[in-house]
Structures are given as structure tokens and as C-alpha cells.
C-alpha positions as CSV (number, residue, x, y, z in Angstrom):
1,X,29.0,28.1,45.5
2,X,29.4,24.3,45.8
3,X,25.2,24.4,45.6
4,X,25.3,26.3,42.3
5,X,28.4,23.9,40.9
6,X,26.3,20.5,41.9
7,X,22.9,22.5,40.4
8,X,24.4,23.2,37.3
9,X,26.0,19.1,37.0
10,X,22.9,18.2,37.5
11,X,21.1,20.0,34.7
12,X,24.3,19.4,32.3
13,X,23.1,15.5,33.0
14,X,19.6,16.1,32.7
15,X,19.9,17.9,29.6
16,X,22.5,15.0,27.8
17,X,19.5,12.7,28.7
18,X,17.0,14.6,27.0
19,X,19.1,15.0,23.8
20,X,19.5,11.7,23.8
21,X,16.4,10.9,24.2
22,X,15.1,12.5,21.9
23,X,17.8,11.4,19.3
24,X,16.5,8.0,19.9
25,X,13.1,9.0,19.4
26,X,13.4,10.9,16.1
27,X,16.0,7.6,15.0
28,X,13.0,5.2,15.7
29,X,10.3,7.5,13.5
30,X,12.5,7.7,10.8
31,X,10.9,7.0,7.4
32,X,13.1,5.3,4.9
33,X,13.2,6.6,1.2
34,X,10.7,3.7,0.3
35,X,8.7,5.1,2.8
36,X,9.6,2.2,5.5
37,X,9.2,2.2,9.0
38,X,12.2,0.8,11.6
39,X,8.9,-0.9,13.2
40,X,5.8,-1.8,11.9
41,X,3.0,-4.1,13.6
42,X,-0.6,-4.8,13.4
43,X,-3.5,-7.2,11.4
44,X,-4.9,-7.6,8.1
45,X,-8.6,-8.7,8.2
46,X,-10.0,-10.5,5.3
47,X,-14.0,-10.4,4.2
48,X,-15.5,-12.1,0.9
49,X,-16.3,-9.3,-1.5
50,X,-20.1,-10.7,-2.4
51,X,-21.2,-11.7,1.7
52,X,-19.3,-9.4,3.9
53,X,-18.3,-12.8,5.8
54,X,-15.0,-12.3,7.4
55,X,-12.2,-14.9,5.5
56,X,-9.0,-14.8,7.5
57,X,-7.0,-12.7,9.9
58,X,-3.6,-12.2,10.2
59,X,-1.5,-10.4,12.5
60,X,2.2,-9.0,11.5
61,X,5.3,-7.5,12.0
62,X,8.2,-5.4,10.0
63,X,11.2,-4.7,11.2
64,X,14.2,-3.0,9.5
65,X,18.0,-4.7,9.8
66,X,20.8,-2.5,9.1
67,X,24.2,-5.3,8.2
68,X,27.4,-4.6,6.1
69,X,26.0,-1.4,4.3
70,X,22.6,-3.5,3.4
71,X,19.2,-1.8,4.5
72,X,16.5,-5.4,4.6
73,X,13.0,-5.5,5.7
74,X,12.2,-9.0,7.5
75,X,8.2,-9.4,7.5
76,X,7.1,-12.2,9.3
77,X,2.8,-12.8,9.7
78,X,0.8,-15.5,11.4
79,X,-3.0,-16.1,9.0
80,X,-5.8,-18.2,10.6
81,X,-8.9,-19.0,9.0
82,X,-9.6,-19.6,5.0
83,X,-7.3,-18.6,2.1
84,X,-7.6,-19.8,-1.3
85,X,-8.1,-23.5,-1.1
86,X,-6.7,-23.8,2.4
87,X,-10.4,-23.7,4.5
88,X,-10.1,-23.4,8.6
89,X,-6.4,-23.3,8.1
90,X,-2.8,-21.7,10.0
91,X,-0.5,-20.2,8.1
92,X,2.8,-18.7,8.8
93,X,4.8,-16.0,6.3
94,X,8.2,-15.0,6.4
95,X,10.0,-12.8,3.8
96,X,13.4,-10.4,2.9
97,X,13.4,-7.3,1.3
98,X,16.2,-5.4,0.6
99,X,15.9,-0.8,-0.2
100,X,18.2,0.1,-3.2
101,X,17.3,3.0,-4.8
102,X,14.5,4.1,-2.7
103,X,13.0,0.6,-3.8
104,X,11.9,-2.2,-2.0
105,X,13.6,-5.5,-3.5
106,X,12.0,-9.0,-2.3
107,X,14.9,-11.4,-1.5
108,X,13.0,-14.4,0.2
109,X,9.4,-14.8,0.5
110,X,8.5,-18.8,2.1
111,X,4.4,-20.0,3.3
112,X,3.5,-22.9,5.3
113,X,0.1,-23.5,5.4
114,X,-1.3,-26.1,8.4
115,X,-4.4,-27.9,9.0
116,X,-6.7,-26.7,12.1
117,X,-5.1,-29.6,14.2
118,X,-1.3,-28.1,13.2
119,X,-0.6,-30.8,10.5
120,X,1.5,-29.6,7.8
121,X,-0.2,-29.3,4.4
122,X,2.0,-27.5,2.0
123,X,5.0,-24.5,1.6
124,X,5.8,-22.1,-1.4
125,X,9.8,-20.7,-1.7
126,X,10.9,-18.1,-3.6
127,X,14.3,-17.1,-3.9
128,X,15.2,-13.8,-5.8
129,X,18.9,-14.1,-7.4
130,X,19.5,-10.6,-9.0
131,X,22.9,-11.7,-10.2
132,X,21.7,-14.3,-12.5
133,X,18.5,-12.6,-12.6
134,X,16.2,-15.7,-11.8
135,X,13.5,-16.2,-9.6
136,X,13.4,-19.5,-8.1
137,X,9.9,-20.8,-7.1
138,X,9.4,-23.9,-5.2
139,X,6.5,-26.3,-4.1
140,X,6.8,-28.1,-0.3
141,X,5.2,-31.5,0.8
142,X,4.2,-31.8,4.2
143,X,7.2,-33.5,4.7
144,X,9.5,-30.6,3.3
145,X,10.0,-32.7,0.0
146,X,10.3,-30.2,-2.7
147,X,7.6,-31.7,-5.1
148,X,7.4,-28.6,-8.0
149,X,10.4,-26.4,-8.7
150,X,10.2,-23.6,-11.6
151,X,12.4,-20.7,-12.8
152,X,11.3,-17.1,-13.7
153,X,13.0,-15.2,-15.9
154,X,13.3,-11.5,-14.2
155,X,11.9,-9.5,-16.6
156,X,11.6,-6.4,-14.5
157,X,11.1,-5.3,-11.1
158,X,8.9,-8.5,-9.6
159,X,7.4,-8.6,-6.2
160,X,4.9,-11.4,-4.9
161,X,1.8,-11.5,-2.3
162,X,3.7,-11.1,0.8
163,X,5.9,-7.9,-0.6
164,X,3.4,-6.7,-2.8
165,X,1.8,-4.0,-0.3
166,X,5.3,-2.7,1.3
167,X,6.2,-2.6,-2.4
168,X,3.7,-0.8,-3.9
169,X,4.3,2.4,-1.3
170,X,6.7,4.0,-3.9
171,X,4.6,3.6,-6.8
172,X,1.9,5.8,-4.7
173,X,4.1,8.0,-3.8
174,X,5.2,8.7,-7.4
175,X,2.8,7.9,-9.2
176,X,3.3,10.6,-11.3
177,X,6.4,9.4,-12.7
178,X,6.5,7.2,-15.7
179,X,9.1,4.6,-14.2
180,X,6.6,3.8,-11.8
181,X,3.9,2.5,-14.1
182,X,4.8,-1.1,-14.7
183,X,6.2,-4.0,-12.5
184,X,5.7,-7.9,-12.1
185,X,4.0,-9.9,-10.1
186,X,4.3,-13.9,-9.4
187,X,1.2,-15.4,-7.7
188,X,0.4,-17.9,-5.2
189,X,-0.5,-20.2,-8.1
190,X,3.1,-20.1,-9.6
191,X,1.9,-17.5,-12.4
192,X,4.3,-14.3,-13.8
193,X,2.0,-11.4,-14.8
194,X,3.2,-8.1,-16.0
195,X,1.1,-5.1,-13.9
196,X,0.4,-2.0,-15.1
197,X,-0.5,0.6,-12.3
198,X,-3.3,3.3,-12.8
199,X,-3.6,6.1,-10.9
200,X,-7.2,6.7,-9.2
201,X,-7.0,9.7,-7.7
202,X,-7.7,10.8,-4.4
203,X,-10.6,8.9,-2.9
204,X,-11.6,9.4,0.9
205,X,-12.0,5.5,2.4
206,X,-14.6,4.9,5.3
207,X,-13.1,3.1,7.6
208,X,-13.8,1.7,11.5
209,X,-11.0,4.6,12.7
210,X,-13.0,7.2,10.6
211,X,-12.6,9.2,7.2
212,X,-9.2,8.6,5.3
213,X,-8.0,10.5,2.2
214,X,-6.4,7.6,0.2
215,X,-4.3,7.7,-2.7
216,X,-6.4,5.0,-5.1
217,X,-4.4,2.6,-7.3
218,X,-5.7,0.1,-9.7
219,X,-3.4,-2.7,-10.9
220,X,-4.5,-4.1,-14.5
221,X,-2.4,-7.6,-15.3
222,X,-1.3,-8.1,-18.9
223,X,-2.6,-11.7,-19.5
224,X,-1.7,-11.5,-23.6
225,X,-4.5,-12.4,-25.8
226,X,-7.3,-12.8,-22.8
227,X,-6.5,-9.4,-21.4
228,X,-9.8,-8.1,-22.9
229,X,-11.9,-10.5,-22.2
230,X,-10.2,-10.9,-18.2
231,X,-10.9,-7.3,-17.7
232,X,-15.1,-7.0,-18.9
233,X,-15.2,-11.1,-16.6
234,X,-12.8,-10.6,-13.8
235,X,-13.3,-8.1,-10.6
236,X,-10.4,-5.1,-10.8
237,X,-7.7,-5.2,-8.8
238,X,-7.4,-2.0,-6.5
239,X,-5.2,-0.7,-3.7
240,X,-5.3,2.2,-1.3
241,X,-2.8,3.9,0.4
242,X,-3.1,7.2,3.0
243,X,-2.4,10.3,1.0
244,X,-0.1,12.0,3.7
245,X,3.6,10.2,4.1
246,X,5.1,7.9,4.6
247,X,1.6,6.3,2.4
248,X,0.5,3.2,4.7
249,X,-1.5,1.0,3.5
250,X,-5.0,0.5,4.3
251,X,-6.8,-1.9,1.9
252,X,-7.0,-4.3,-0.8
253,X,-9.7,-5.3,-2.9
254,X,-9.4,-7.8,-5.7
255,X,-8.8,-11.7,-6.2
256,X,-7.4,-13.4,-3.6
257,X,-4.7,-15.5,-5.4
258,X,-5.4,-15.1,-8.7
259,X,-8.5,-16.4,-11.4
260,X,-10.8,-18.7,-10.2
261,X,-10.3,-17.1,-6.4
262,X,-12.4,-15.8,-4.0
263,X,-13.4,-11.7,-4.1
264,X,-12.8,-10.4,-1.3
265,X,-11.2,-7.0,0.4
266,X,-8.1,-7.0,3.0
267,X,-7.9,-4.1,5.4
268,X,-5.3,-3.1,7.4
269,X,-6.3,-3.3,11.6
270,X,-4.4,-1.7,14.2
271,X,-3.4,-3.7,16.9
């Protein structure tokens, strides 16, 4: 009797671990409406379009932060190699994004590019104040002196290089819809460009882990009177996520910073 009475504690216990267990499991796969990870980790590597010659590689990290009722995103990455003007550089990336309305809001976004011999070269801010709805852009020295400071307008949802791919998850997702045609963009060179997003379709991707089905997206920017002529002289801007949720992405293809940049096409690596 005593046997049967341990026996059936002992299952009781076993069974309470399992459940939780498995709570804990199912908690940490959860996908968030704007199709979010709680984790997220692996590389990005960066080839020129026109040589195949690797650029860049940079390794990062997501990681969701539940505080006082706010769901944020902190994204922090690590880039060695060339970007832009930056040759045989180290660069660090940190950024904020807050999910309100099953969208991805940027809050923070900050660079600081090094030399090879960990000399500091430069940093960009941006601060997102959706109160007074104004962006607040601002150039670094290597000394942290603030040497260029401009304000956007925020005309409209606006995301920038280090949010842009997290972002863009929804507008795959519904793609269909006609809210999610249209948002803004503020590059590395201190430029606000109104995007339009086309949807491409269905497009399988070769890639080094095999065949993907990928949802293809093009982004056209509104540049005002040289929008024609940018579009017949400048490569197109496309982005590709998985078709199955929660739509991760997987690769890039376009300018690097904006006109006047390299070509070249990013692609998600697992680590």
C-alpha cells in the first residue's frame, strides 16, 4: 500500500515537471504578432553583387524584453570587414524596437564603426520620439563629439538599416493588404525616402541549406523628379522572406547604403 501511495507521488512529480516543461518550451517558441522570435541568433554574410567577393560578416542577436506592459526587441550585431566607405573595418550595432499593433516600431538605432587596429572612426544615433513625432539623427567624432545633428519629420511609419529586415516581416506576411504598401526609410547617409513595397510572388531561393520557397519583395524609393531616371540607372532593391511563418528572412539584394554604393547581396547564415 505504502509502495503504491510513494509510486503514485512519484508520477504526480514527474508529471508537474513535464507540464512544466513543456510550458516553458512552447513560451520560448512563441511567435509574436509581428512575427518575432523571444530569441533569435546567427550571421549575415555580405558578397559584392558584380565579383562574388565576400564584403563583410556580421554575427547577431534578438532578444525580446517584456517591462511595464511594453513588448521591445533589443538587436545588438558585431560587422567585420568592408561597409560602405568603411574598408577592413569593426563595427558594432545596437538598436530598440518596440510591437504595437502587430508592428515593429524602431525606438533607438546607434553604429560605431572602428578601424582594423580598434580606433574609433565614427557613430550614427537615431532617436525615434513618437510624441512629437521627430526623428533625431546624429553624427559622432571619434571622440563622441556630436559633429552633424538633423531632424526628420515622421511622415509615416519609418524604419532604418538595422530594423529594416525585422520590420519588413509584416509587410510579407500581408502583403496583400493595402496598409502594407508604403513606409519610410532613413539611410546611412542621413537621407528620408518614401518606399513603396511590391509584391514578387513566390520565388524558390537556392541557398547553401538547400531549396527555399520565399515570399519575393521589391522595395522601389520615391526620389521625386529622378525616380525615373533612378529606376532604368540604379540596381532594384529586393528582399526575401520564407513563405511558411513566422517569414524569416533570408536575403537582401540591393545598394548597400544608398546611391553611389556598392551592389552587393546579404544572406542570412545560421550559426
Amino acid at each position: 500500500m505504502l509502495y503504491n501511495k510513494n509510486m503514485k507521488s512519484s508520477i504526480k512529480k514527474i508529471l508537474i515537471l513535464y507540464l512544466l516543461f513543456a510550458a516553458a518550451r512552447a513560451s520560448a517558441e512563441e511567435i509574436s504578432a509581428a512575427f518575432m522570435r523571444e530569441h533569435e541568433s546567427g550571421g549575415i554574410i555580405y558578397t559584392d553583387k558584380k565579383t562574388s567577393v565576400q564584403r563583410s560578416m556580421v554575427t547577431f542577436s534578438t532578444e525580446r524584453i517584456l517591462r511595464d506592459g511594453r513588448v521591445t526587441y533589443r538587436y545588438a550585431a558585431r560587422g567585420e570587414g568592408d561597409y560602405d566607405e568603411y574598408k577592413n573595418s569593426v563595427w558594432d550595432i545596437e538598436a530598440v524596437m518596440e510591437e504595437r499593433d502587430g508592428l515593429l516600431r524602431p525606438i533607438y538605432s546607434l553604429d560605431r564603426f572602428k578601424d582594423k587596429d580598434g580606433r574609433a572612426v565614427i557613430g550614427h544615433e537615431k532617436r525615434f520620439d513618437y510624441d512629437k513625432q521627430k526623428i533625431y539623427y546624429t553624427v559622432h567624432d571619434p571622440g563622441g563629439k556630436i559633429t552633424k545633428k538633423i531632424t526628420f519629420p515622421m511622415k509615416g511609419i519609418t524604419v532604418d538599416s538595422a530594423t529594416l529586415t525585422d520590420f519588413l516581416k509584416t509587410f510579407a506576411a500581408r502583403r496583400d493588404e493595402k496598409t502594407h504598401k508604403v513606409f519610410y526609410l532613413i539611410s546611412d547617409k542621413a537621407e528620408l525616402f518614401r518606399i513603396t513595397v511590391k509584391d514578387l510572388g513566390i520565388e524558390t531561393l537556392e541557398l547553401p541549406e538547400g531549396k527555399i520557397r520565399a515570399i519575393k519583395l521589391r522595395l522601389i524609393p520615391n526620389l521625386g523628379l529622378l525616380t525615373g531616371v533612378a529606376n532604368s540607372l540604379v540596381p532594384p532593391t529586393f528582399v526575401w522572406y520564407k513563405e511558411q511563418e513566422p517569414h524569416d528572412w533570408l536575403q537582401y539584394e540591393g545598394l548597400e547604403t544608398g546611391m553611389g554604393s556598392a551592389h552587393i547581396t546579404a544572406r542570412f547564415s545560421p550559426e
